[in-house]
PDBQT receptor file of N, H, CA, C and O in Angstrom, charges set to zero:
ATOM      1  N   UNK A   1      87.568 108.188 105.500  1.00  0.00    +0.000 N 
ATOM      2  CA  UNK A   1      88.418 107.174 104.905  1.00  0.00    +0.000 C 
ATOM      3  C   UNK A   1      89.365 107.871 103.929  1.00  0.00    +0.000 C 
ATOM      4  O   UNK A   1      88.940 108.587 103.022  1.00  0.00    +0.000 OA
ATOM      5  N   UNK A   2      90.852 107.602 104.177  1.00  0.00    +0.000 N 
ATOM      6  H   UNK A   2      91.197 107.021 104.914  1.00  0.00    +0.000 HD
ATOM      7  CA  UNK A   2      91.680 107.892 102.761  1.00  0.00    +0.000 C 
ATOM      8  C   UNK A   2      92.434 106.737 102.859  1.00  0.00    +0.000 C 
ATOM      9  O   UNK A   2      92.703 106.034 103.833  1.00  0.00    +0.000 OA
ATOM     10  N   UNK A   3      92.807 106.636 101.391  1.00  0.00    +0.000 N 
ATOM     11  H   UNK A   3      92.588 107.207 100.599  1.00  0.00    +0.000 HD
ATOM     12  CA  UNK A   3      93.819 105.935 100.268  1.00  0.00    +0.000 C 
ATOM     13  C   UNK A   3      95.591 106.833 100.582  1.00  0.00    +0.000 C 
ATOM     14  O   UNK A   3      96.020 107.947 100.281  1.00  0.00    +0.000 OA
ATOM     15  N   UNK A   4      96.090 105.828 101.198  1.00  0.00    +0.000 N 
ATOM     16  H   UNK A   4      95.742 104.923 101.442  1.00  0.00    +0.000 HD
ATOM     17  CA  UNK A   4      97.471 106.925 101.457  1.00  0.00    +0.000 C 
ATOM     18  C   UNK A   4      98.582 106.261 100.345  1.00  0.00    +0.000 C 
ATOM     19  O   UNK A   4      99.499 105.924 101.094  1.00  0.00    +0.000 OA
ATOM     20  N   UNK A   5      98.963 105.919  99.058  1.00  0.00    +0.000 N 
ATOM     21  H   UNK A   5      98.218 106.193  98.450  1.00  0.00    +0.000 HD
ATOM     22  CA  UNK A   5     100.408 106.089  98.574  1.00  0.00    +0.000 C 
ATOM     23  C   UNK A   5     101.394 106.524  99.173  1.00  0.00    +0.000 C 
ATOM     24  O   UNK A   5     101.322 107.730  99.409  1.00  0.00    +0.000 OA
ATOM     25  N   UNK A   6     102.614 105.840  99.640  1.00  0.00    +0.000 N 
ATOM     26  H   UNK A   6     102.672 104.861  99.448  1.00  0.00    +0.000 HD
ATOM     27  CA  UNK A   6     103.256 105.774 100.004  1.00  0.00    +0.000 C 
ATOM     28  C   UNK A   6     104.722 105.045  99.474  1.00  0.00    +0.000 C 
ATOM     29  O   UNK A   6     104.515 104.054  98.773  1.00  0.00    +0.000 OA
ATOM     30  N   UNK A   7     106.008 105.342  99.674  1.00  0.00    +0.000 N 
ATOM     31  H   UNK A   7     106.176 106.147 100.243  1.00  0.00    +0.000 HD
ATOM     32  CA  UNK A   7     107.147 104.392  99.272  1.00  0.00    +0.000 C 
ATOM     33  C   UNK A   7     107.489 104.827  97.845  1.00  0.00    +0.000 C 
ATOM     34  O   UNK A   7     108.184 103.991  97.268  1.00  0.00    +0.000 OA
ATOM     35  N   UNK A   8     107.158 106.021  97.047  1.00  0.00    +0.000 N 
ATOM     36  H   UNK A   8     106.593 106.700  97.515  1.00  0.00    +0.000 HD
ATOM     37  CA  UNK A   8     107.341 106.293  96.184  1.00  0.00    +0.000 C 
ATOM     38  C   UNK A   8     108.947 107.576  96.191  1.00  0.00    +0.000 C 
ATOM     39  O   UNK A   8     108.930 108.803  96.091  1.00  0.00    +0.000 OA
ATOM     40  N   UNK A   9     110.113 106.651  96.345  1.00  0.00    +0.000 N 
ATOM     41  H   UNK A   9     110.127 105.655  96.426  1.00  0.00    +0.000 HD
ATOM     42  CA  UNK A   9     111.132 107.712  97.001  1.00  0.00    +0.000 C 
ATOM     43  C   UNK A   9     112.038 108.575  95.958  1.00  0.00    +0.000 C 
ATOM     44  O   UNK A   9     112.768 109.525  96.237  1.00  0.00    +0.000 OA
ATOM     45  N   UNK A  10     111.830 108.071  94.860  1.00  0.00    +0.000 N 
ATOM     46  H   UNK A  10     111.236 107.298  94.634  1.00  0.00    +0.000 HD
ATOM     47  CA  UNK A  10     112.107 108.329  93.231  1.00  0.00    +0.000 C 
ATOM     48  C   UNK A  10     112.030 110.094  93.149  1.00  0.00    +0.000 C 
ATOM     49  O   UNK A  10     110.882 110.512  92.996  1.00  0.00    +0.000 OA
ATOM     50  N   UNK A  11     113.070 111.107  93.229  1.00  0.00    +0.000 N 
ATOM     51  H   UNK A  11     114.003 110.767  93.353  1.00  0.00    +0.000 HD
ATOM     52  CA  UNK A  11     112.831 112.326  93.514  1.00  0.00    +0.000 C 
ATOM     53  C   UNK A  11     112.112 113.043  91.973  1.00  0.00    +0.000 C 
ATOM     54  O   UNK A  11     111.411 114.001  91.648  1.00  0.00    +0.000 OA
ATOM     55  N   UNK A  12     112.865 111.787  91.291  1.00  0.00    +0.000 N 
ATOM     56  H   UNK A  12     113.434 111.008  91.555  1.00  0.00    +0.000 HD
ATOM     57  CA  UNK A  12     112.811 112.137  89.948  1.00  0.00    +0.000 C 
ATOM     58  C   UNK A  12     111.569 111.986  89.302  1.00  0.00    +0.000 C 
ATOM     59  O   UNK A  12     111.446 112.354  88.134  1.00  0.00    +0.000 OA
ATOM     60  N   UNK A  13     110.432 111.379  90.060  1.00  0.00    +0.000 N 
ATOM     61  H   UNK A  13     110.531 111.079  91.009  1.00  0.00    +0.000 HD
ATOM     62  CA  UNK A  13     109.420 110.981  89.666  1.00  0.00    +0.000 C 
ATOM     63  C   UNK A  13     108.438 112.195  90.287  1.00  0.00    +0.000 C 
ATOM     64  O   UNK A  13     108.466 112.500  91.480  1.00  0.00    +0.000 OA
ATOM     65  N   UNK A  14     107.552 112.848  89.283  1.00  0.00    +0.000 N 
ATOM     66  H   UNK A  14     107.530 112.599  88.315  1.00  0.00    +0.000 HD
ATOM     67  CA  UNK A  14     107.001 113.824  90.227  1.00  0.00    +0.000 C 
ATOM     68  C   UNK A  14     105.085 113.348  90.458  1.00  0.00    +0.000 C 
ATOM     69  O   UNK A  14     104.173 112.893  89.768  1.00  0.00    +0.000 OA
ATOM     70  N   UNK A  15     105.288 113.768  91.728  1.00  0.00    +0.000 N 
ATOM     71  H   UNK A  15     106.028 114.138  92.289  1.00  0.00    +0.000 HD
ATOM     72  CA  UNK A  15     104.090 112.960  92.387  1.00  0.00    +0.000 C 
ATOM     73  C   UNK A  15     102.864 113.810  92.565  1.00  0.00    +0.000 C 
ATOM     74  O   UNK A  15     101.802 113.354  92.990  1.00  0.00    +0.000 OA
ATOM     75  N   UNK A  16     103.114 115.478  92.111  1.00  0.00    +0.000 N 
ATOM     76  H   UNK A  16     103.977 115.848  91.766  1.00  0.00    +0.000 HD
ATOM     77  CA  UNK A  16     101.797 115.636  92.158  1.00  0.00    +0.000 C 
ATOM     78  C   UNK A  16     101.223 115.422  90.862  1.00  0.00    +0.000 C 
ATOM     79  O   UNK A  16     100.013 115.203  90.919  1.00  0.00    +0.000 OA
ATOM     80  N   UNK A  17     101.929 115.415  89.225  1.00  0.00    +0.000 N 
ATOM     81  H   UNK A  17     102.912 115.593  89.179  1.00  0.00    +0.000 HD
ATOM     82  CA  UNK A  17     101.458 114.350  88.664  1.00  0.00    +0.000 C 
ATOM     83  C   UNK A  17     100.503 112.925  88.492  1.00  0.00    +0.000 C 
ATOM     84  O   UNK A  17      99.529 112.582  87.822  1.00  0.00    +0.000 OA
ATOM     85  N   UNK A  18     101.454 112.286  89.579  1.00  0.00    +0.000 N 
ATOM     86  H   UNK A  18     102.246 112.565  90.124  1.00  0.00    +0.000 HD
ATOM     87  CA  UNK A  18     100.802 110.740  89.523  1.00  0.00    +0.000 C 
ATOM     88  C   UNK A  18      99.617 111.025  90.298  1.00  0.00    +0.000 C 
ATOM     89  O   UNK A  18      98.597 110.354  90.145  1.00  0.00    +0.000 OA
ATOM     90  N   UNK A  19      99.721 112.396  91.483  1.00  0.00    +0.000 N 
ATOM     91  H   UNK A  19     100.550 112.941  91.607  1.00  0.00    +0.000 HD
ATOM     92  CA  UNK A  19      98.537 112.235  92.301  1.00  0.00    +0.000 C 
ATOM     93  C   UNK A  19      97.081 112.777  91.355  1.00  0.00    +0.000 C 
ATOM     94  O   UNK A  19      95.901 112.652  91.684  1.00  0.00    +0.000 OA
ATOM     95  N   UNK A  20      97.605 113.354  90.196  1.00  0.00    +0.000 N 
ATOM     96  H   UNK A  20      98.563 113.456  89.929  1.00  0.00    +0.000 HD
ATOM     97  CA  UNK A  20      96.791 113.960  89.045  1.00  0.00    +0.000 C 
ATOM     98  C   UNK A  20      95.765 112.791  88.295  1.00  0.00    +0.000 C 
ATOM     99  O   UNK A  20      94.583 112.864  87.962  1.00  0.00    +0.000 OA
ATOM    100  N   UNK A  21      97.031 111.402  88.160  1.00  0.00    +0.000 N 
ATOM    101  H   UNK A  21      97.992 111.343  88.430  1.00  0.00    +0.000 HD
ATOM    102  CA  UNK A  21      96.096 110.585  87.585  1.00  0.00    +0.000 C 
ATOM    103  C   UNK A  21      95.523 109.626  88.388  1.00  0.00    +0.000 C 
ATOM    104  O   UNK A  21      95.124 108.553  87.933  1.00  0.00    +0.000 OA
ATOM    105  N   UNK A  22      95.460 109.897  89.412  1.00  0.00    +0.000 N 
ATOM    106  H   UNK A  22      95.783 110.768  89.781  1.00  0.00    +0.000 HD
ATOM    107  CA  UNK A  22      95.334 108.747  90.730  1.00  0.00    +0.000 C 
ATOM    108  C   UNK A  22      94.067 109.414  90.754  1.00  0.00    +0.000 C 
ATOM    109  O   UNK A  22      93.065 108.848  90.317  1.00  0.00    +0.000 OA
ATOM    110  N   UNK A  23      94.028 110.634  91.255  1.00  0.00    +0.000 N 
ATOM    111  H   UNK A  23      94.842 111.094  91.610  1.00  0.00    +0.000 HD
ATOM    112  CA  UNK A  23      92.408 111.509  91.276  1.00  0.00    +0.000 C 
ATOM    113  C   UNK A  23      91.531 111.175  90.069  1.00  0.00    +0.000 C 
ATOM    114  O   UNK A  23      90.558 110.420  90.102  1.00  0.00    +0.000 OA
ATOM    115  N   UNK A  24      91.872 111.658  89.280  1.00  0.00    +0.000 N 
ATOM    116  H   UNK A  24      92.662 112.271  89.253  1.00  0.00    +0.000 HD
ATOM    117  CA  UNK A  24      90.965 111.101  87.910  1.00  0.00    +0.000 C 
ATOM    118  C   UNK A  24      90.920 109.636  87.994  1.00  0.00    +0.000 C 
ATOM    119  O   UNK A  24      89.757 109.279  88.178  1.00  0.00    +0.000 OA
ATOM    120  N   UNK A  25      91.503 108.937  87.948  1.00  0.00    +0.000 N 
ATOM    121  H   UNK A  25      92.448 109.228  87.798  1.00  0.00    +0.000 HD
ATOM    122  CA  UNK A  25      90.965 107.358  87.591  1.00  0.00    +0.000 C 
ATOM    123  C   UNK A  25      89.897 106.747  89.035  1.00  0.00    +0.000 C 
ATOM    124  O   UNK A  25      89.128 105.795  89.163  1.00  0.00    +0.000 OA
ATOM    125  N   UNK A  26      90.243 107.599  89.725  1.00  0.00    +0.000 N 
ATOM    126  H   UNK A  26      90.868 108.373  89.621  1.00  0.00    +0.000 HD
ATOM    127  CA  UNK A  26      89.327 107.119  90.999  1.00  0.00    +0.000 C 
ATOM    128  C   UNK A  26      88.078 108.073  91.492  1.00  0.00    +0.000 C 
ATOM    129  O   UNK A  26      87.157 107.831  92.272  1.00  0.00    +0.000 OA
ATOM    130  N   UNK A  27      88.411 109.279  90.715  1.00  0.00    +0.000 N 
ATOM    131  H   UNK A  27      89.159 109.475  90.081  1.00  0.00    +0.000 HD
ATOM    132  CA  UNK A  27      87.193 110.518  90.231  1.00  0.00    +0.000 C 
ATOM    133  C   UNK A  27      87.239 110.703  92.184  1.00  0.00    +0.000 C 
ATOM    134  O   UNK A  27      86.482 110.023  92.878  1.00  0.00    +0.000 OA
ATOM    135  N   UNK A  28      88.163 111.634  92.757  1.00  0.00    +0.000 N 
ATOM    136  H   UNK A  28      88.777 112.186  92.193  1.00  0.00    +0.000 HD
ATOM    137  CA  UNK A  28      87.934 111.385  94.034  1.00  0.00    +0.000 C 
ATOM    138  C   UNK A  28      89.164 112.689  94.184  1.00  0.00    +0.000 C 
ATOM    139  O   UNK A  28      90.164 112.889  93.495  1.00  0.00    +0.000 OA
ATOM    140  N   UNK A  29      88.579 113.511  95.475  1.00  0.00    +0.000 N 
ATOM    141  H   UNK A  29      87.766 113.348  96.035  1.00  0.00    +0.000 HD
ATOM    142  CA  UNK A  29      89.877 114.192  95.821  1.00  0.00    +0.000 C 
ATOM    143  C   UNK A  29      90.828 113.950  96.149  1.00  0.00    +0.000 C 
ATOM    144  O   UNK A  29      90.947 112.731  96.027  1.00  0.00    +0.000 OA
ATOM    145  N   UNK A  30      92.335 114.682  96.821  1.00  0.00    +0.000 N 
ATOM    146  H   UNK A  30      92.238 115.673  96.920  1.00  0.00    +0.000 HD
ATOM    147  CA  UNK A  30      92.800 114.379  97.105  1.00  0.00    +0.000 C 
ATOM    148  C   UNK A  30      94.271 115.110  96.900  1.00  0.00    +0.000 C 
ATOM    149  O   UNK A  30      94.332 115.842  95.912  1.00  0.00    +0.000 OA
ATOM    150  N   UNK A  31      95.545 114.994  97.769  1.00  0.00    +0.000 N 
ATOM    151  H   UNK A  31      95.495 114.399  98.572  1.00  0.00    +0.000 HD
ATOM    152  CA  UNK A  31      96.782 116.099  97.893  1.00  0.00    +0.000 C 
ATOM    153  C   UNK A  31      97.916 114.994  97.880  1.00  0.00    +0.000 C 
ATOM    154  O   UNK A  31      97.867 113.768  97.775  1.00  0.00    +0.000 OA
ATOM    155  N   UNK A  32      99.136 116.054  98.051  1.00  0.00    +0.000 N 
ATOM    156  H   UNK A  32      99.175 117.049  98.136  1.00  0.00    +0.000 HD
ATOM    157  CA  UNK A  32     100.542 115.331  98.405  1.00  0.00    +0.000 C 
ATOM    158  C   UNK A  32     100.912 116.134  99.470  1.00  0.00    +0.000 C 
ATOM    159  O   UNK A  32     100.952 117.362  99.552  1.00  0.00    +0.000 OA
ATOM    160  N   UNK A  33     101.168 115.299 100.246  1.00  0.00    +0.000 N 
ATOM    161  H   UNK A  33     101.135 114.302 100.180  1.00  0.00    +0.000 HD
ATOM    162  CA  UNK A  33     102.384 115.690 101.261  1.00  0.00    +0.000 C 
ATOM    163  C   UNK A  33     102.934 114.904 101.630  1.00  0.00    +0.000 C 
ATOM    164  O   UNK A  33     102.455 113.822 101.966  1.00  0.00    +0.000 OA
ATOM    165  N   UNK A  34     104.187 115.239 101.679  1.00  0.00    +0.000 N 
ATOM    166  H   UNK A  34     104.576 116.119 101.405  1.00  0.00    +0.000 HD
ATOM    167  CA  UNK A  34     105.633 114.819 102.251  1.00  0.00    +0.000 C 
ATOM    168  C   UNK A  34     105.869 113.520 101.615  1.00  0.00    +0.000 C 
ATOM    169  O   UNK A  34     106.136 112.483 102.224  1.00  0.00    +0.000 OA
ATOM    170  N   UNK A  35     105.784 113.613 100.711  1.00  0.00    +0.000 N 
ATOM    171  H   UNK A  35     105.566 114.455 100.217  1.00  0.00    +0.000 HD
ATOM    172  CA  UNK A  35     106.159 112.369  99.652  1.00  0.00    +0.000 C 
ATOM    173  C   UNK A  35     104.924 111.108  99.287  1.00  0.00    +0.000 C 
ATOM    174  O   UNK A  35     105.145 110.061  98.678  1.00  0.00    +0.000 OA
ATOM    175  N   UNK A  36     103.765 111.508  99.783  1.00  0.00    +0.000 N 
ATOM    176  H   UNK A  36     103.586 112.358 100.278  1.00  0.00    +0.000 HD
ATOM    177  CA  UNK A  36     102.903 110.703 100.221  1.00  0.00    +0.000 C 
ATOM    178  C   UNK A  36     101.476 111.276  99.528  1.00  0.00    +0.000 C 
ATOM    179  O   UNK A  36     101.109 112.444  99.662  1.00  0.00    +0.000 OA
ATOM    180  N   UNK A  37     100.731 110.255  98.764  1.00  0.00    +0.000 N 
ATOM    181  H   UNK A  37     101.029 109.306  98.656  1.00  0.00    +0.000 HD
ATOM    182  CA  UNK A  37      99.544 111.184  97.755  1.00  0.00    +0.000 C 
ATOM    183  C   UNK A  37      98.515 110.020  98.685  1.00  0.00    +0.000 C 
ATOM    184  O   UNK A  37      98.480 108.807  98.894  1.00  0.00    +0.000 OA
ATOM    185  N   UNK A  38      97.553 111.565  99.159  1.00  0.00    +0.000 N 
ATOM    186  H   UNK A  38      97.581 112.550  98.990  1.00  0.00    +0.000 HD
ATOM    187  CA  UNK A  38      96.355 111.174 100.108  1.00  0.00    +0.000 C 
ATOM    188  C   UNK A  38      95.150 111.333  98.836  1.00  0.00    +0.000 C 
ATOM    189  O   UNK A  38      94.862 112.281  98.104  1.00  0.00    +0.000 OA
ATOM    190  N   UNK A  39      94.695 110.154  98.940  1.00  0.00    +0.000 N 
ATOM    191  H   UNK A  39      94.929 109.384  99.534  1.00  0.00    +0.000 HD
ATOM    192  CA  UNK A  39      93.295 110.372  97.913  1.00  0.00    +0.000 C 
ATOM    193  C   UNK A  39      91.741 110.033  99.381  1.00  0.00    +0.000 C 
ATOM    194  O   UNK A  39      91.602 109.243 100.314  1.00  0.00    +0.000 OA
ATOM    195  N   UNK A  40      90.827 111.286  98.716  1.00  0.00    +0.000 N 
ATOM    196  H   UNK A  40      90.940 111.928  97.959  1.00  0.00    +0.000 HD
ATOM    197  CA  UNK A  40      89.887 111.433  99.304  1.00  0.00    +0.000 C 
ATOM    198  C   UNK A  40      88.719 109.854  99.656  1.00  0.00    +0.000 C 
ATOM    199  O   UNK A  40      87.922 109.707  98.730  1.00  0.00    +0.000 OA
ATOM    200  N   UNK A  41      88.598 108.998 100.561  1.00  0.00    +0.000 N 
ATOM    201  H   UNK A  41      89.246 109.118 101.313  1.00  0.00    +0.000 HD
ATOM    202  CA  UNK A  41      88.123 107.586 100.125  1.00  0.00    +0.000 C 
ATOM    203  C   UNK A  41      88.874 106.319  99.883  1.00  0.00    +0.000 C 
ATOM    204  O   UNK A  41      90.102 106.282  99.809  1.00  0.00    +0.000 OA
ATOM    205  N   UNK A  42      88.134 105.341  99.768  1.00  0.00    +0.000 N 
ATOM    206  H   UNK A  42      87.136 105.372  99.827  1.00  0.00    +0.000 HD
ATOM    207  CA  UNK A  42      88.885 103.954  99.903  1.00  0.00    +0.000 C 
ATOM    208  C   UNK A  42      88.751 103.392  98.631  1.00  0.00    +0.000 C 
ATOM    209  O   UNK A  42      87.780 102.907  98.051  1.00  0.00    +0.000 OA
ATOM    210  N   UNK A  43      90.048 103.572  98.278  1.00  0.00    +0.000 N 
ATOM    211  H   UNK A  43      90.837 103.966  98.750  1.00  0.00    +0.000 HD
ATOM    212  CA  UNK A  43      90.598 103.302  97.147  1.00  0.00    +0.000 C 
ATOM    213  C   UNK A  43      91.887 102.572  95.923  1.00  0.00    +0.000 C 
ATOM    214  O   UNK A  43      92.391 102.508  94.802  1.00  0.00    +0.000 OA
ATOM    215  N   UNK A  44      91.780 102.045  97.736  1.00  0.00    +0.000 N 
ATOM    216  H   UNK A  44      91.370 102.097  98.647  1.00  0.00    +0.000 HD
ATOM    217  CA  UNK A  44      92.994 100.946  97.514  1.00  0.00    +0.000 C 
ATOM    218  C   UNK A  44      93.002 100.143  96.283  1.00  0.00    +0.000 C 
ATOM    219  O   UNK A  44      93.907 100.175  95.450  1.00  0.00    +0.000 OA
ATOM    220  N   UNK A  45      91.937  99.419  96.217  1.00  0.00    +0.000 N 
ATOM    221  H   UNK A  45      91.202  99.393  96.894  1.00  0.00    +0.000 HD
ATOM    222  CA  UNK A  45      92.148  98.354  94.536  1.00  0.00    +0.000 C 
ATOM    223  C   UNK A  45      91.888  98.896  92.946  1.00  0.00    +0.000 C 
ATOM    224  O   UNK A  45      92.012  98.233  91.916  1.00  0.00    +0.000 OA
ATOM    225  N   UNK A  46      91.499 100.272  93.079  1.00  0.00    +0.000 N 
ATOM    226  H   UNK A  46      91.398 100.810  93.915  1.00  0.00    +0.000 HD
ATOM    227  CA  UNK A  46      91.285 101.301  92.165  1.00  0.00    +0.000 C 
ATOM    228  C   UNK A  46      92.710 101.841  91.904  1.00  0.00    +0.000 C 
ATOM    229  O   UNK A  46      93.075 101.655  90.743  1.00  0.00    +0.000 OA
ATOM    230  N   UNK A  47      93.373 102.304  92.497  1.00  0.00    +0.000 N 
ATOM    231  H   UNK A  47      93.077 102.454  93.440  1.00  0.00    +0.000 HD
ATOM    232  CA  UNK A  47      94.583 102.863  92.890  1.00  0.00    +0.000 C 
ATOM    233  C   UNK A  47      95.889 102.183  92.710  1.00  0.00    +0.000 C 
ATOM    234  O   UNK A  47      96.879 102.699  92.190  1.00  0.00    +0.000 OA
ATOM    235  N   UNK A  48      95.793 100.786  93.262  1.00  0.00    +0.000 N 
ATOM    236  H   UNK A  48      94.989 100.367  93.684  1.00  0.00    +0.000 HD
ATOM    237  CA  UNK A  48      96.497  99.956  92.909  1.00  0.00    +0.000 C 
ATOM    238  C   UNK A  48      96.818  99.506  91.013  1.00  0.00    +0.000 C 
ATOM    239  O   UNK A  48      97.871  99.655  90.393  1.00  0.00    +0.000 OA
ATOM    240  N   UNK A  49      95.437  98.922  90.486  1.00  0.00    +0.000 N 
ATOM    241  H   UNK A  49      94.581  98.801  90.990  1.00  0.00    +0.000 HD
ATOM    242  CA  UNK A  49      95.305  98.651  89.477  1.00  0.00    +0.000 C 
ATOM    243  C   UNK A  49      96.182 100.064  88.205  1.00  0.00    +0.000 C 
ATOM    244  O   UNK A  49      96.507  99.912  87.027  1.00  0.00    +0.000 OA
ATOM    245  N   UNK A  50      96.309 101.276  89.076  1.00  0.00    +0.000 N 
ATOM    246  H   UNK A  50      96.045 101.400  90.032  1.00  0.00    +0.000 HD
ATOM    247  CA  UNK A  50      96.281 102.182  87.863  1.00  0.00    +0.000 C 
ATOM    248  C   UNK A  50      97.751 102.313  88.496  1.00  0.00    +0.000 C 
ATOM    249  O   UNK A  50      98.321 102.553  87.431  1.00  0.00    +0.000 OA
ATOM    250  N   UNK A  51      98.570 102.329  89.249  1.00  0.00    +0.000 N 
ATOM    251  H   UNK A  51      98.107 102.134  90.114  1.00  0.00    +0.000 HD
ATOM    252  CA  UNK A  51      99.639 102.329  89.563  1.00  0.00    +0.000 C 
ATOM    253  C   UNK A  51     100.739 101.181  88.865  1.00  0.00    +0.000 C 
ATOM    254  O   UNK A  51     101.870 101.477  88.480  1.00  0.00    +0.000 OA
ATOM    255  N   UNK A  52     100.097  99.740  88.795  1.00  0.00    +0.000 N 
ATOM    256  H   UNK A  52      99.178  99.499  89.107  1.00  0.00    +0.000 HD
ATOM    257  CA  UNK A  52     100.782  99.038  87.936  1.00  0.00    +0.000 C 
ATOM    258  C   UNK A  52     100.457  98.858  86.697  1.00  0.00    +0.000 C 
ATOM    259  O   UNK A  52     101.225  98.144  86.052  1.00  0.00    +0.000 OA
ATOM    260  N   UNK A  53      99.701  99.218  86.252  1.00  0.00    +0.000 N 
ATOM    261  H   UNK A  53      99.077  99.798  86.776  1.00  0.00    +0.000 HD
ATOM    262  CA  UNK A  53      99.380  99.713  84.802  1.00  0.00    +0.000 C 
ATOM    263  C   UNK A  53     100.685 100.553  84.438  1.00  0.00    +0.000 C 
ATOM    264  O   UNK A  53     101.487 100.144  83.598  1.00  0.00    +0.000 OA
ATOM    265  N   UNK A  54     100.889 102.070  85.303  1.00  0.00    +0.000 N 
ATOM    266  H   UNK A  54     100.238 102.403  85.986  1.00  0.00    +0.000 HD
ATOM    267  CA  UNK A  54     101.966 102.484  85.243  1.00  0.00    +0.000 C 
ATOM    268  C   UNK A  54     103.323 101.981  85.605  1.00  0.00    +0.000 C 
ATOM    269  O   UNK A  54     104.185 102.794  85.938  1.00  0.00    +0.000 OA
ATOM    270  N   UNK A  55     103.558 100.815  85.569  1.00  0.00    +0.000 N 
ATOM    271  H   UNK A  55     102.858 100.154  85.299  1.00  0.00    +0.000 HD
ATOM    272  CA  UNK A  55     104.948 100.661  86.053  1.00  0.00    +0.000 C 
ATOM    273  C   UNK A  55     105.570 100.259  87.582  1.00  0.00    +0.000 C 
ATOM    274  O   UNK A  55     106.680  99.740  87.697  1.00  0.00    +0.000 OA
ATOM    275  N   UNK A  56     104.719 100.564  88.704  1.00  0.00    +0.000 N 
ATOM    276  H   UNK A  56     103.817 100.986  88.610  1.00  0.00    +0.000 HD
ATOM    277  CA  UNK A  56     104.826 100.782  89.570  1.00  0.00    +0.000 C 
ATOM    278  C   UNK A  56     104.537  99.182  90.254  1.00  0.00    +0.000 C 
ATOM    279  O   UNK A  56     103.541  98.510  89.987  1.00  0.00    +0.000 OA
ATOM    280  N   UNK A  57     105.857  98.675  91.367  1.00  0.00    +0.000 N 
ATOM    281  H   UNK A  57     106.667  99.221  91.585  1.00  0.00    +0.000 HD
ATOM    282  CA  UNK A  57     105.168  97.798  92.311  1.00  0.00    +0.000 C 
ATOM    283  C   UNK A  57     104.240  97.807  93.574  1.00  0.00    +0.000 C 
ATOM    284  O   UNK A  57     104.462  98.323  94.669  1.00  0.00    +0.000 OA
ATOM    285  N   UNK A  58     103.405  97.274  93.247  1.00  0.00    +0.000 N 
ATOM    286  H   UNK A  58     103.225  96.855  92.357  1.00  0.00    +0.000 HD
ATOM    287  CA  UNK A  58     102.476  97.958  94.547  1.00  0.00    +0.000 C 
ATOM    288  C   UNK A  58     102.071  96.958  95.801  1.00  0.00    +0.000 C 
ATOM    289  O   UNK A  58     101.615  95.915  95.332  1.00  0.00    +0.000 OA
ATOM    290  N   UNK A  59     102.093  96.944  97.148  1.00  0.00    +0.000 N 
ATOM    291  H   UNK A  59     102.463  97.791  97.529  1.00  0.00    +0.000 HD
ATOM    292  CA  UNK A  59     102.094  95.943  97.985  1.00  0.00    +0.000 C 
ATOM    293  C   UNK A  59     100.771  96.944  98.865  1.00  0.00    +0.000 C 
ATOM    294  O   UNK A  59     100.817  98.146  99.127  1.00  0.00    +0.000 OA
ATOM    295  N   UNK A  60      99.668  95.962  99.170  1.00  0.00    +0.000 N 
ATOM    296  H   UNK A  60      99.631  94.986  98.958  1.00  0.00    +0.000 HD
ATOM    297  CA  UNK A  60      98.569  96.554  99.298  1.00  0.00    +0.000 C 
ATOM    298  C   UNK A  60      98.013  96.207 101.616  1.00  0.00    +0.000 C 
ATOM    299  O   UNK A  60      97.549  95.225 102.196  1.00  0.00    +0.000 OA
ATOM    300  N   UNK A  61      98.300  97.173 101.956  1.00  0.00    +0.000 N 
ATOM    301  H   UNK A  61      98.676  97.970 101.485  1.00  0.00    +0.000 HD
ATOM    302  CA  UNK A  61      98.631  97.258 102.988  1.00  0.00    +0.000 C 
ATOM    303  C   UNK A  61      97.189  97.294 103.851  1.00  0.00    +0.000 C 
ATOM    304  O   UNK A  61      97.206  97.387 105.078  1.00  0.00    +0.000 OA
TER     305      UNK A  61
């Protein structure tokens, strides 16, 4: 099972960052590629919650 983030097209926004706090708040591995932060596990409503905390709109797929 992974958690894929996605739609984040903001160049200016750097995502292995967010994928920094996405791992920690969900205590779970996990990478970026190609614009896209794969977390290790299902972690959709974990992930979500800490994404709009940050700012972020999130549509849960």
């Amino acid at each position: 099972m992974v958690t894929i983030v996605e739609g984040i097209d903001d160049s200016a926004i750097d995502l292995g960052q967010l994928a920094k706090i996405l791992k920690g708040a969900c205590a779970s591995g996990g990478t970026v590629k190609d614009r896209t932060i794969e977390l290790q596990g299902d972690h959709k409503k974990r992930a979500s919650k800490v994404l709009e905390q940050n700012g972020y709109k999130v549509e849960v797929r």
